[in-house]
C-alpha positions, 0 to 999 in steps of 0.5 A: 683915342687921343692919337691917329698914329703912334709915334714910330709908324709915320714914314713917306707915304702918309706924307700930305696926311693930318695925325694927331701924335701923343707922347713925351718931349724927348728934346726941345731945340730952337734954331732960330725962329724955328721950334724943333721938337722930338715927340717919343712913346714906347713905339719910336720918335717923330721930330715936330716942327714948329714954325712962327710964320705958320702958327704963332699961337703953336710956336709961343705954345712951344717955347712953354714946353720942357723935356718929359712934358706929356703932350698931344699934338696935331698938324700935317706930315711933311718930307724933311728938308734935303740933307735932314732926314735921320736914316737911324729912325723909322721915321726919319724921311718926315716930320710934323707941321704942327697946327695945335699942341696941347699939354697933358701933363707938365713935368718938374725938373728931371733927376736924369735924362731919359735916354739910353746911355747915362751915367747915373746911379743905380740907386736913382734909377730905382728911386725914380724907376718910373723915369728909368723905365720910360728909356727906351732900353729899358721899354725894350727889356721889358717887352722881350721878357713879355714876349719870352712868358707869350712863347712860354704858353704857346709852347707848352700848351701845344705839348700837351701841358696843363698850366695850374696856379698853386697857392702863394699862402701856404706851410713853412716848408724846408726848402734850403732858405729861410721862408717869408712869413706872414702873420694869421689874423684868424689864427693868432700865433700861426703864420703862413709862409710865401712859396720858395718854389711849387715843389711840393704841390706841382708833386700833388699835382703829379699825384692827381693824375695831371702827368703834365704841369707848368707854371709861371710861378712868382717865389720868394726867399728871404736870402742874402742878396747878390746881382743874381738874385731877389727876395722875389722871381719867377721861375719857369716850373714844370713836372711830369708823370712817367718820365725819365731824366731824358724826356724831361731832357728833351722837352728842354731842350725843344722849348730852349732851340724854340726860344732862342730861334723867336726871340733872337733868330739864333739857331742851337745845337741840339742835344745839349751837351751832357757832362757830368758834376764830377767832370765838371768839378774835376775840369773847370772847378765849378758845377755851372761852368761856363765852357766857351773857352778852354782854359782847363784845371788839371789834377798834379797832386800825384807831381806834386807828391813827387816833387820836394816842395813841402806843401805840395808833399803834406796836402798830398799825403794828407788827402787834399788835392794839389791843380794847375792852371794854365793861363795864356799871355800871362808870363809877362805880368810882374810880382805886383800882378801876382801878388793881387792874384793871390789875393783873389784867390785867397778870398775863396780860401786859398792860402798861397798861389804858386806859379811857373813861367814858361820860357824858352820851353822851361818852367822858371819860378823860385819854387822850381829848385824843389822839382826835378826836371822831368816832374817840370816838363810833365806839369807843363805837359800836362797843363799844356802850357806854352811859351809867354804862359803861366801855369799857376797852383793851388794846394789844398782842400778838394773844395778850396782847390776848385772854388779858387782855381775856378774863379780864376779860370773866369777872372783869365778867360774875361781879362784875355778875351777868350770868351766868345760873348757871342755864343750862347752855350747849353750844357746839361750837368747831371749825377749829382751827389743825393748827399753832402756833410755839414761840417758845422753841424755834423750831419749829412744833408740832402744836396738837392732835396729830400724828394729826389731820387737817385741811381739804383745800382748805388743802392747798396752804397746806402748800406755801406754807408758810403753816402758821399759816392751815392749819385743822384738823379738831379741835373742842372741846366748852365748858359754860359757859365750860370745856372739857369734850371736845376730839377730831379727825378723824385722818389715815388716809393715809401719804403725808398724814402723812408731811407733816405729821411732816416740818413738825414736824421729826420724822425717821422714825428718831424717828417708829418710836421713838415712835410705830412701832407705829401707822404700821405698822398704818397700813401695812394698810388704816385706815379713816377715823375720828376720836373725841372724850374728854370728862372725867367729873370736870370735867362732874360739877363743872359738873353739881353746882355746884362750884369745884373737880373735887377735890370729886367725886372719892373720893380726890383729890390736892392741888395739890402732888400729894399725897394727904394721906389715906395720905401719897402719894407716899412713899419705898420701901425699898432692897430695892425699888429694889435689885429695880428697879435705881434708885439715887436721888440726893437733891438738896439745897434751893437756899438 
């Protein structure tokens, strides 16, 4: 080893010792004739001392060095002097005369620090991504999302789970985002395609008898961008065999209280609270909501049809849907303010914001001539609105209502304070819809997935054709307002699925293209079984504080898809597309 020690493990009692330390130069500071240097590795900080009077050679040695040179030191551990020691760092009480110094590697002039707290852009940090990772935050991020995989493997292998790789080259598969291609060479014209997910295998896997299967499974979509989300992840994929929604319920569960007790001393409430996608659309406006505060959405379609204000009557009449906000501290803001949130709302397809204040125990607001007085109190009553409140609304489509009401329930819950940071909160959302219409090609698809099972006593809804009521046995797993999981209990029975692949207009023709392989193991025996995916990247943001699953992955994409690091994606010679049978064709920027 080119090291005795590291540099965070020297304290009080090695005092008097000869070590020999290795790591970068984190800050160099001369006072004086004295050299004063701090030499840091992934385990911590030693401050080094370089004196004249001492070792010449070692101090003329020092003032060559620069910040991130990469050195190898050795001298003597030694107290710090009265009234220096850093109570903050582990090695604070000493610091290292230094007999030798001997450069590994020199560093040139740095884009940033590496410290935790700069101001630089993310695009630097991603094109220098080996510099950014070197901060100690980011060492730190890194190093709890390896201990989160660790517990991963310890805990499923003591219950009973067998963890089985699945293949990364495999069938374009209809999973809900474009696939990844890659090209055969040995076969020409014909393309692999990288996994969305192991959804049709780890069922392959329930249909050879394994019962319990997990994986740590890298997937890739080829899908527009945001701060949740890459090209590439990792999921957390489990199924098992002869099971119903709460088994797999409760492994989850056991895994998460698990989890968050070892990775970050916290115990949680378990069982997790169940609610249903109904109640939550109907509540808080969104499928994945984040239930640390109780600003609710509250359905005042029938007042609204009551009342003489011609939007609220028309949506109600023509079936739309007419909700109220109550958002608290916010009958003080000006029509300036309003006007921006109306604007926010318009970008989830509101038309307008109508709002009330509450004063003096009354609803004030240019709309309140065309409601009676009694309609008025039964809207404040009911959004339980109080004074220096506003109460806001939409009208207008089921979806435009809880899309637009629920982003602004979030935007008032981070602009009041009114969510604890603090709590870390899991919620079940179960009895999803098994459909849902697509408008813009006029057909019904699968809301989950084709596999996924659904309540048996909505059977007869299959033949009534009332397709939008029938309820899914799927279920999704939120933290604090985001989804982190999301599974089913799958169909098992030919006959059943033959059902639900004729709703969506498949022919058995473009069922064996897809997806053949799977029914015909279906044809020999498939047990009952259902499993759930959980991302490991998102729940590690959610775990370290962050905005953005970029921040605790090594090398992540930008939002274009590109990794700015090595250039990716970049063009191949013609050789290689000679060798793959592919001819590009450019195609030029629309002016």
């Amino acid at each position: 080893m080119l090291r005795t020690h590291n540099c965070g493990e020297l304290m009080a009692e090695n005092i008097s010792a000869e070590v020999c330390l290795a790591g970068w130069v984190a800050s160099r500071r001369d006072h004086g004739e004295i050299i004063f240097m701090d030499l840091r590795d992934k385990h911590g900080v030693t401050q080094i001392v370089c004196d004249p009077e001492k070792n010449k050679d070692v101090h003329q040695k020092a003032h060559e060095l620069r910040n991130e040179y990469c050195v190898k030191v050795t001298g003597k551990v030694t107290r710090r002097p009265e009234g220096t020691i850093n109570p903050k760092i582990a090695t604070g009480e000493i610091e290292i005369e230094v007999s030798k110094i001997e450069v590994l590697s020199k560093a040139d002039t740095l884009p940033f620090e590496v410290k935790d707290d700069i101001t630089v852009s993310e695009d630097v940090r991603l094109r220098y991504r080996y510099l950014d990772l070197r901060r100690p935050v980011m060492q730190k991020k890194l190093e709890m999302k390896h201990k989160v995989y660790s517990f991963i493997t310890d805990f499923f292998d003591k219950e009973g789970f067998v963890s089985v790789e699945t293949p990364m080259l495999t069938k374009s598969t209809p999973e809900g985002a474009r696939d990844f291609l890659v090209p055969s060479r040995t076969t020409r014209g014909s393309f692999y395609a990288l996994p969305q997910s192991p959804q049709l295998f780890k069922q392959l896997l329930m249909v050879s008898g394994l019962e319990k299967y997990y994986q740590i499974a890298r997937c890739f979509r080829d899908e527009d961008l945001r701060a949740d989300r890459q090209p590439e992840f990792t999921q957390l994929d489990i199924e098992m065999s002869f099971v119903e929604e709460e088994d797999i319920f409760g492994v989850c569960e056991r895994f998460f209280g698990s989890l968050v007790h070892k990775i970050l001393g916290r115990e949680l409430k378990i069982p997790f609270q169940r609610l249903n996608y109904y109640e939550a659309m109907e509540k808080y406006g969104s499928d994945k909501p984040d239930t640390r505060f109780d600003v609710c959405l509250h359905d005042i379609t029938a007042l609204g049809a009551k009342s003489d204000f011609k939007i609220f009557k028309e949506v109600a009449s023509s079936g739309g849907k007419v909700a109220a906000i109550a958002a608290p501290g916010y009958g003080t803001i000006s029509r300036k303010d309003i006007d921006v949130l109306t604007a926010f709302v318009g970008e989830y397809g509101a038309k307008g914001l109508a709002y009330f204040k509450v004063e003096n125990g009354e609803l004030v607001s240019p709309i309140a001539k065309f409601f009676s007085r009694e309609i008025l109190e039964m809207i404040r009553q009911q959004t339980q609105a109080a004074p220096g409140d506003m109460i806001f609304m939409v009208a207008d489509t089921r979806d435009v209502v809880y899309s637009s009401l629920g982003a602004l329930r979030l935007k008032i819950g981070r602009e009041k304070g009114l969510i604890d940071e603090n709590k870390l909160q899991f919620l079940w959302i179960v009895n999803f819809p098994l459909f849902k219409f697509n408008k813009d090609e006029s057909k019904w698809v699968s809301e989950h997935h084709p596999f996924t099972s659904f309540k048996m006593e909505d059977m007869e809804l299959i033949e009534k054709n009332e397709l939008d009521k029938i309820r899914s046995n799927s279920y999704d797993l939120v933290l604090n307002g985001s989804e982190i999981g999301s599974g089913s209990i799958r169909i098992h029975d030919r006959d059943i699925q033959q059902k639900i692949f004729d709703i969506l207009g498949l022919t058995k023709e473009e069922c064996a293209v897809k997806f053949g392989f799977l029914l015909e193991a279906f044809n020999y025996g498939p047990p009952p079984h259902g499993g759930v995916a959980f991302g490991l990247d998102r729940l590690v943001t959610l775990f370290t504080r962050d905005q953005s699953i970029r921040e605790v992955i090594s090398f992540p994409k930008t939002q274009k898809g590109t990794c700015l690091l090595t250039g990716a994606p970049t063009e191949v010679t013609e050789e290689q597309l000679r060798d793959l049978g592919i001819k590009v064709t450019k195609i030029k920027s629309e002016k």
